[in-house]
C-alpha positions, 0 to 999 in steps of 0.5 A: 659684090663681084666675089659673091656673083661669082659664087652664085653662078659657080654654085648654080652651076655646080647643082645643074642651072646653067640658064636652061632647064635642066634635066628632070631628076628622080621623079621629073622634077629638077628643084632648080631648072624647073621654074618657069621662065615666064608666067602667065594668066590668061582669060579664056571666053568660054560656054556653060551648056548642056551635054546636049547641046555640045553633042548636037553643035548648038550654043542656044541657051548657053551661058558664056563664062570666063574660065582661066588658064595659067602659062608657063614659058618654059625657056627664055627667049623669043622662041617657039615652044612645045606646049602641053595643055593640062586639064584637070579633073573633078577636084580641080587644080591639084597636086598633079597638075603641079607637078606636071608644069614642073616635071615637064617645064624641067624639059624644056616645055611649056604647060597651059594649066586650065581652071574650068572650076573657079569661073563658073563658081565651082571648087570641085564636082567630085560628090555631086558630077552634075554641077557641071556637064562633063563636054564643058571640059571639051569645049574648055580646052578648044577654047583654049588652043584659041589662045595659044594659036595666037601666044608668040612664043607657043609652036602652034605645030606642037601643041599636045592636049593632057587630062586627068579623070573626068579632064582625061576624058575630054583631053580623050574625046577632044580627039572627035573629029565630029566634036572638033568640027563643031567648035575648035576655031583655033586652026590648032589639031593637037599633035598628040592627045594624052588621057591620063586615068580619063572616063571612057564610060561613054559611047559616043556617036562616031567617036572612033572616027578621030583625029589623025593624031596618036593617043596615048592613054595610061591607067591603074589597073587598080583604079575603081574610080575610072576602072581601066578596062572600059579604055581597053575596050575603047582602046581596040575599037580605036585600033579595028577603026585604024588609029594611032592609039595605046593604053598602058596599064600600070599594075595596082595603081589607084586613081590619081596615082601621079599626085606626089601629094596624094595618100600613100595608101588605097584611101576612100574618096567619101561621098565621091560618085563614079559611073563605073557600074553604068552602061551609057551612050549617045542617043540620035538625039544627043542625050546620053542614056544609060541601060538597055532601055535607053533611059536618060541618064541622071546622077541620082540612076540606080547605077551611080556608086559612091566612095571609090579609092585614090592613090599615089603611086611614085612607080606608075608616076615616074613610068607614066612620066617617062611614058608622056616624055617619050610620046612628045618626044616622038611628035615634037621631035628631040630638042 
């Protein structure tokens, strides 16, 4: 028995586990150093509300709901880790997601993967975006942080908020120094907001006044589900207004284009709605209108298009990757 410990610790050795994570290889995932070292399931107390109600601070009428969110402890020990909350898009829990946990557990950080789907009775929204307004995701993630201010082994100083499409979008406006007045009563500010691919259709009241914090976005400039140019233009609004903030634009690269599961080529995403043709914003009254005429906005809207294309693309995930490591490296420090 002794012979055979030996073995496995030499051979464990030989391919890089020495008991920490170990380095991410090819495209961020280390086989053997990127399994958790703890893994934990949490409860997270949150609302259903309108968009309405979310942008004009009211709770009436809201239905509390119990959405979940899956901790992974990257390292042993009783330290205080980096945390990266990930909150996913309108297909939910996917492909990306896991390889976000892993590619990032792998340097030594810890993700809290959220599920705003299954505990409202939902898989996906793709086909039908009404199902659930899009300032849920918000609120989901500000819950969240509740969580983690008070989880032992999560460094409250560094903590980053990560989102992928209609999830990038609120791990974007989570940023809102109006929104986070409003509802964050974690006493967390997210040392860095990491929008991946996100929805920046919509012009909020105030929203370039934002958190003192970096924003670091990053699209395809092929993606005609979130087309990448309505960030740029949100992006150089940031930037005249004095933020810290970035897009990066990867050449040809789909939406979705960090899922290694994903379709090789450009493929239709049939029946999924996109608002890429809409012109919406923020009215006095907190309903988000579309069009000169300020017309509330619905789904069923003349400007609502169907069928836009996802892709994985392994340069643009191993370069937004390397992107985001950078980025929480540059806040978190160098461990």
């Amino acid at each position: 028995m002794r012979r055979l410990s030996l073995f496995l610790v030499a051979g464990l050795t030989a391919f890089g586990f020495s008991g920490a994570a170990a380095e991410p290889v090819g495209d961020g995932v280390a086989d053997l150093g990127s399994y958790a070292a703890r893994v934990e399931v949490h409860p997270i107390a949150s609302l259903t509300l309108t968009d309405r109600h979310f942008l004009t601070g009211s709770s009436d009428g809201a239905k509390p709901v119990t959405v979940t969110g899956v901790l992974r402890i990257a390292k042993p020990g009783a330290d205080r880790l980096p945390t990266v909350i990930l909150m996913h898009g309108s297909g939910g829990l996917s492909g990306n997601i896991e390889f976000w946990q892993r590619a990032l557990g792998a340097r030594g950080i810890s993700t809290f993967a959220l599920d705003g789907f299954t505990g409202r009775g939902l898989t996906s929204v793709n086909t039908d975006q009404s199902l659930l307004s899009r300032t849920n995701l918000i609120l989901d993630i500000y819950r969240a942080l509740g969580v983690l201010a008070k989880h032992p082994r999560v460094d409250p100083a560094r903590v980053a908020v990560m989102g992928f499409s209609r999830g990038g979008q609120a791990a974007l406006y989570a940023s809102l120094k109006r929104f986070d007045a409003n509802w964050n009563r974690s006493g967390i500010t997210p040392a860095v907001f990491l929008p991946v691919y996100p929805d920046c259709s919509i012009r909020f009241q105030d929203d370039t006044a934002v958190a003192a914090r970096p924003i670091r976005m990053f699209g395809g400039s092929g993606d005609d589900y979130n087309p990448a140019a309505s960030c740029a233009a949100y992006t150089e609004r940031l930037k005249a207004a004095g933020s810290d903030v970035s897009l990066t634009v990867f050449p040809g690269a789909q939406h979705v284009y960090d899922n290694p599961a994903g379709p090789p080529q450009p493929t239709v995403a049939k029946g999924a709605q996109t608002v890429r043709a809409c012109s919406l914003h923020e009215a006095a009254d907190g309903v988000i209108v579309e069009g000169p005429k300020d017309t509330p906005f619905t789904y069923t809207d003349p400007c609502v298009q169907r069928d836009p294309h996802i892709g994985s693309d392994e340069a643009a995930r191993v370069a937004t990757f390397k992107g985001v490591t950078d980025a929480l490296e540059a806040t978190f420090g160098k461990r």
